[in-house]
N, C-alpha and C positions, 0 to 999 in steps of 0.2 A: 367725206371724212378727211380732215386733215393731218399731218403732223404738227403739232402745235410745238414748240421751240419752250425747253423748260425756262427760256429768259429771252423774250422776243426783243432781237436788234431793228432800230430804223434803219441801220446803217452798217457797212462793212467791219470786221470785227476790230477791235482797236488791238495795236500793239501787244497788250499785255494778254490779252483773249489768247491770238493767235501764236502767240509764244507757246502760252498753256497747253494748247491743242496740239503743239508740235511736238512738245513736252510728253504727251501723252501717247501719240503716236512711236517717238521715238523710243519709250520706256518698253512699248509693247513689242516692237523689232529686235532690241537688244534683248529683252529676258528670254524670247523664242530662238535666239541663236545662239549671242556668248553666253547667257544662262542658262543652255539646253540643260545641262549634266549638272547643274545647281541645286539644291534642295533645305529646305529646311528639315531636321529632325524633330517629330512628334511622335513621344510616345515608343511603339514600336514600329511607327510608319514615316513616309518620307514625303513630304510636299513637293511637288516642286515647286521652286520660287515663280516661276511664269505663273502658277495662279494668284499668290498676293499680289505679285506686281502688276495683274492687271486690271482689281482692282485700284492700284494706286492710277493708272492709267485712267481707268474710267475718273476716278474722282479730280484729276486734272482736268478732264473732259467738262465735266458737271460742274466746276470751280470756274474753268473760263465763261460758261453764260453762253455754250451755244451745243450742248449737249442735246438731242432731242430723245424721245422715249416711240418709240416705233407702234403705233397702238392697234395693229394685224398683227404683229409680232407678240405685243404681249398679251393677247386674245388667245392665240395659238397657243404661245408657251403655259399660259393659267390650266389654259385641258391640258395639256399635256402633265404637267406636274398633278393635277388633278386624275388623269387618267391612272397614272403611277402610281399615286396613292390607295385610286382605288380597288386596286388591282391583289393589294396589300392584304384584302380584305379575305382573300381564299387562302388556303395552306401551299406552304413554301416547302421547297428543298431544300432552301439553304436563303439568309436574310443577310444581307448587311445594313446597318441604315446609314452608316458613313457613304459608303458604294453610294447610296441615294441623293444624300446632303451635296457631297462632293459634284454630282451630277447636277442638283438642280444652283449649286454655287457657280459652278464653272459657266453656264449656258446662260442664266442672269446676266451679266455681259454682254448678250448679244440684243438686248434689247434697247442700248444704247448705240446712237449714230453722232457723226458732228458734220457741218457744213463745209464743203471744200472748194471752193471753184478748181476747173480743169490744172491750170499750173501749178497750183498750191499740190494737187493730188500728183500730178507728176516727181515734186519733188521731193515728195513722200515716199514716191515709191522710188526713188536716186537714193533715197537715204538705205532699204533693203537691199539694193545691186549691188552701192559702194561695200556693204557689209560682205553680202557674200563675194564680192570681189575678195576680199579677206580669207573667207573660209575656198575658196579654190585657189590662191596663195599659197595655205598651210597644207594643203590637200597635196598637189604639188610638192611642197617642201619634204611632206611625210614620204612620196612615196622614193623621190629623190636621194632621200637619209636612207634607204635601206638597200637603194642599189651601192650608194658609195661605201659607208660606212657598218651598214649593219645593225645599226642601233634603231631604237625607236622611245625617243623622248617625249615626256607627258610634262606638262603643267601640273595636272591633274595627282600627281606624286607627291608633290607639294601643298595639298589642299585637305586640311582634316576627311579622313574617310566618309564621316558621319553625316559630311554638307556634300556631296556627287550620290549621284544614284546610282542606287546598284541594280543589280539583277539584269542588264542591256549587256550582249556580244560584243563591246564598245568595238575594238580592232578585232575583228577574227581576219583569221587568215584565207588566201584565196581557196584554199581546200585540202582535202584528204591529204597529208604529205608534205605540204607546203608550210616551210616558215615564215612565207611573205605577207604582213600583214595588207590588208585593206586601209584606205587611208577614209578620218572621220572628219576633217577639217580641226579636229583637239575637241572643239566643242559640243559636235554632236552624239548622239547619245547610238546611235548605228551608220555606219555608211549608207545604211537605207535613206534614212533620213536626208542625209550631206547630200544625196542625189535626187533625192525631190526636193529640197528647197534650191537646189542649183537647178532642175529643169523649169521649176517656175520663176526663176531666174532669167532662162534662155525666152521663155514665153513672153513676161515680161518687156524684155529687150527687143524684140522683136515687134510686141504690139505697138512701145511708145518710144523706143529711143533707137533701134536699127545699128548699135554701135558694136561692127564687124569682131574689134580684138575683144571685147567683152565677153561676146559668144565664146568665141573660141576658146578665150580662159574658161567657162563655165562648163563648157563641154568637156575642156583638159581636166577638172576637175570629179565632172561627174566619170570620164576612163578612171579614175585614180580611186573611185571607191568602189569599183567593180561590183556597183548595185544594180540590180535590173527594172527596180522600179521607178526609179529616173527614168531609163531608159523606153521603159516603157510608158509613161506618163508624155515624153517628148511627141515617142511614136505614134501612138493614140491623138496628140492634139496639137502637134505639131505642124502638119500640112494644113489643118483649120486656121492655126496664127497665122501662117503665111499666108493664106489666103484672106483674111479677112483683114490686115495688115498692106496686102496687095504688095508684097515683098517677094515678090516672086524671084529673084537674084540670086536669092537664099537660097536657089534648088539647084543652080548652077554648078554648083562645086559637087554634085552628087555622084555624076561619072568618077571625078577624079578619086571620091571616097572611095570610090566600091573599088577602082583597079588595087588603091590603096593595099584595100581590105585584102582583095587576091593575093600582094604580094609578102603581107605578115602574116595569112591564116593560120597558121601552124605557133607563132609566135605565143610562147606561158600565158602573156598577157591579156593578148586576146582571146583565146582560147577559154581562158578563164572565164570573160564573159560571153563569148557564145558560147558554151557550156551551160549555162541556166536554161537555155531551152528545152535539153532534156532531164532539167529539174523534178516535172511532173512526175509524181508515180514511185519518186525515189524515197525510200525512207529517211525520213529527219531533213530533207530538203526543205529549205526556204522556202520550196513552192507550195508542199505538203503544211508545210505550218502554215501558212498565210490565205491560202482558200481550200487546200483539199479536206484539213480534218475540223473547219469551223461548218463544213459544207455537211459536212457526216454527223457532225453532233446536231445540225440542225433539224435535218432529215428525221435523224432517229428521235429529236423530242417529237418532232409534227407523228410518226408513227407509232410510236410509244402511248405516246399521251398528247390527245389532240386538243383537250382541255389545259391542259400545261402550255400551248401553242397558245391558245389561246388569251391566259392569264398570265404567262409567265412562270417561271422556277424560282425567280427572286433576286434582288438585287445580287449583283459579286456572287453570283454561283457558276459563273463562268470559268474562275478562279479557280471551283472546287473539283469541275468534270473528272479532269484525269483522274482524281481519286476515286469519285462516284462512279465514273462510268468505263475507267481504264484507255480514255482517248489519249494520246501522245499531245507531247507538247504542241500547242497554237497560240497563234496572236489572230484572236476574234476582232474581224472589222465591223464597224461600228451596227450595222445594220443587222448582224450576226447577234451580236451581244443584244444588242435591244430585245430582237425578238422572243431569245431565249431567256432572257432576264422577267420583260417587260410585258410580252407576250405581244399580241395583234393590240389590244385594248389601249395598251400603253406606246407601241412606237408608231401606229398610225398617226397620231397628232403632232408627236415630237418630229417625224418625217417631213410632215404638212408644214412645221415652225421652220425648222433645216430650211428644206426647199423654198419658203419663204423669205429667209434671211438672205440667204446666198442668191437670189434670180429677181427679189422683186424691183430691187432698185439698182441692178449692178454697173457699174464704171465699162466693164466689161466682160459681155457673155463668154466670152470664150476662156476669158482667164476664170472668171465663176467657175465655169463649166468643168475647169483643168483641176483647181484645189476643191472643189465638192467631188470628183471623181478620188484625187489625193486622198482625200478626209474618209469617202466611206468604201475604198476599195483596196488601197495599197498599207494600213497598218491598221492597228485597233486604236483609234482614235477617238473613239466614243468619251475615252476619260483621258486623253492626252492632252497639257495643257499647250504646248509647245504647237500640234495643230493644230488643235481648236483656234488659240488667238492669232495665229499666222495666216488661216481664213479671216479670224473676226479684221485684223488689221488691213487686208488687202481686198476685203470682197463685202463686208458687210458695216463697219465703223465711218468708212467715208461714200456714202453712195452718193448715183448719178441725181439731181435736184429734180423736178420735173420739168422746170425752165428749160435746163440745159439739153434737158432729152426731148420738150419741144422744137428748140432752135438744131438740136442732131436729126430729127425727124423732116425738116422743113427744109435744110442741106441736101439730103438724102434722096429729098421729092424734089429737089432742084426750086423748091419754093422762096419767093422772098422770107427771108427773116422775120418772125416776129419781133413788136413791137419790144423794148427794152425791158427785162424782168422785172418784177419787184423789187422792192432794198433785199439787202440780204439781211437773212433770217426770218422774212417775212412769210408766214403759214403760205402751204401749196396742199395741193389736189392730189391726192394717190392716182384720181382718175384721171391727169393730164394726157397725152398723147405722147408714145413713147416710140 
């Protein structure tokens, strides 16, 4: 089986192509950060712009002439969206078919890819750092404004209500008591967020460019939104980058943290954030919202009703729990919602397409590895446009060729080099050697 190129090149892609393509990449970086809090108003609901504009993205993609159409991928997604459907067929608790559209809209996008060689992809991904070099900037600036002066100035004051989303903690503050807000970068929609696109950030840096004050901005910024799931995102696959990076340097300076650590433990700030660890257990905690009571609603559908496990409860019935079922506020991570939505029937295949997209051709496993752990464990991202396309853009829109991943394989093995690849954009093998 090949990937057949929806407009096959003999040759490298011309000027105007690869304008396009850059075009598209960079539409889709910018809508996932400075447009995180962007929306359009429909109706009585809120779009976020990050999903039209990633169609316009794709159609830049598919205008340049080197767009390909993934055909495992769209095998996988056909049952899946088919599975969905037929799932329909049994009695619901509660229906949305937007909730449905919306999901099989958003994920259509992932079954497009474009061709990058290694440098091109690199300076794809300079173009996301330079960004968030930005957002840990403002991050910084924010929390800075409120030791000096006290205030806390928004852009966001100045922009019709109707076009920001609402319903997001955008600044909360560090806790019970406290008027100190948390800092979002302006443009993100929770400090959660500001601190996972800032550790995949550090990840990043680490895997292809090793540049020391970057980190350390990125890190200054992930302290300054006192989010744990940055934090925890690092901790988790952090020591894997370095390692696999063979950055071992990077571990040096860890004595000196931790005396660091000893001599501000007691410090608001810090405290602040080690304080999340005895999150667990506590009422209305971050930690309770984000896996204790998706954990409990899931439980209780599978014991309630194992044919509802099964089939699902319906599209956007997630939405309706706390009323139906009196569970406290959550944000259902993606694999939560599916199941309870979708049932077994429906998220097994849509799981199968995910893991597919994100693993089959990846640049790199370990960053894959970092934002599919992002996507389906630190927020409900099942319907977020802002994660969704910050995987598609980093892990599944530019993947590794099979050339490329012969010639890394043959490296690896200490083997001569294969012979010189084909033109580019010329059809390859899923089953190359990887």
């Amino acid at each position: 089986m090949t990937r057949d190129p929806i407009s096959a090149l003999a040759s490298a892609p011309t000027e105007t192509q690869a304008g396009l393509r850059t075009a598209g990449f960079a539409v889709l970086i910018l809508s996932v950060t400075f447009g995180q809090r962007l929306c359009f108003p429909f109706s009585d609901m809120q779009v976020p712009i990050a999903a039209p504009l990633a169609y316009v993205s794709l159609a830049l993609f598919i205008t340049s002439g080197l767009a390909r159409i993934d055909a495992i991928g769209l095998l996988l997604y056909a049952a899946s969206i088919t599975a969905m459907i037929a799932t329909f067929l049994a009695p619901k608790l509660w229906f949305s078919i937007f909730s449905f559209v919306y999901l099989a809209g958003l994920y259509f996008v992932w079954l497009f890819s474009v061709d990058v060689d290694r440098d091109t992809y690199k300076r794809y991904l300079m173009l996301y750092q330079r960004v968030m070099l930005v957002m840990a900037v403002i991050a910084l600036a924010q929390f800075a404004e409120q030791l000096t002066t006290g205030t806390r100035f928004s852009l966001f004051e100045h922009v019709p209500k109707g076009y920001w989303i609402e319903g997001y903690n955008t600044r909360p503050t560090l806790g019970w008591g406290s008027d100190f807000h948390k800092s979002n970068g302006e443009f993100f929609l929770e400090p959660s967020f500001l601190s996972q696109f800032l550790a995949v950030a550090v990840i990043i840096e680490i895997l292809f460019f090793g540049s020391w004050p970057r980190i350390a901005l990125y890190g200054a910024g992930i302290f300054c939104s006192f989010s744990g799931t940055g934090m925890l995102l690092l901790v988790i696959f952090g020591i894997a980058t370095i390692v696999k990076a063979r950055r071992y340097e990077l571990l040096y300076p860890l004595p000196l943290l931790f005396v660091l650590y000893l001599l501000v433990q007691d410090n608001e700030y810090v405290t602040a954030i080690t304080g999340r660890v005895g999150e667990f257990g506590a009422e209305g905690s971050s930690a309770q919202i984000r896996f204790e009571t998706p954990n409990e609603a899931l439980l209780d559908l599978v014991n309630r009703d194992f044919t509802g496990f099964l089939i699902g409860r319906g599209p956007g019935v997630v939405d309706q729990l706390g009323e139906l079922y009196r569970y406290g506020e959550s944000n259902y991570p993606a694999l939560h919602k599916l199941l309870i939505e979708y049932g077994l029937v429906g998220t097994i295949p849509f799981v199968a397409f995910l893991c597919w997209r994100f693993f089959a051709w990846p640049r790199s496993r370990v960053l894959a590895g970092a934002l599919f752990f992002m996507y389906m464990v630190l927020s409900g991202s099942l319907l977020q446009p802002h994660t969704i396309f910050l995987a598609y853009a980093l892990a599944v829109a530019l993947p590794l060729s099979s050339e490329e991943a012969a010639l890394n394989r043959a490296r690896r093995l200490g083997l001569a080099a294969p012979e010189a690849p084909p033109a580019y954009g010329a059809a390859r093998s899923y089953g190359a050697a990887r």
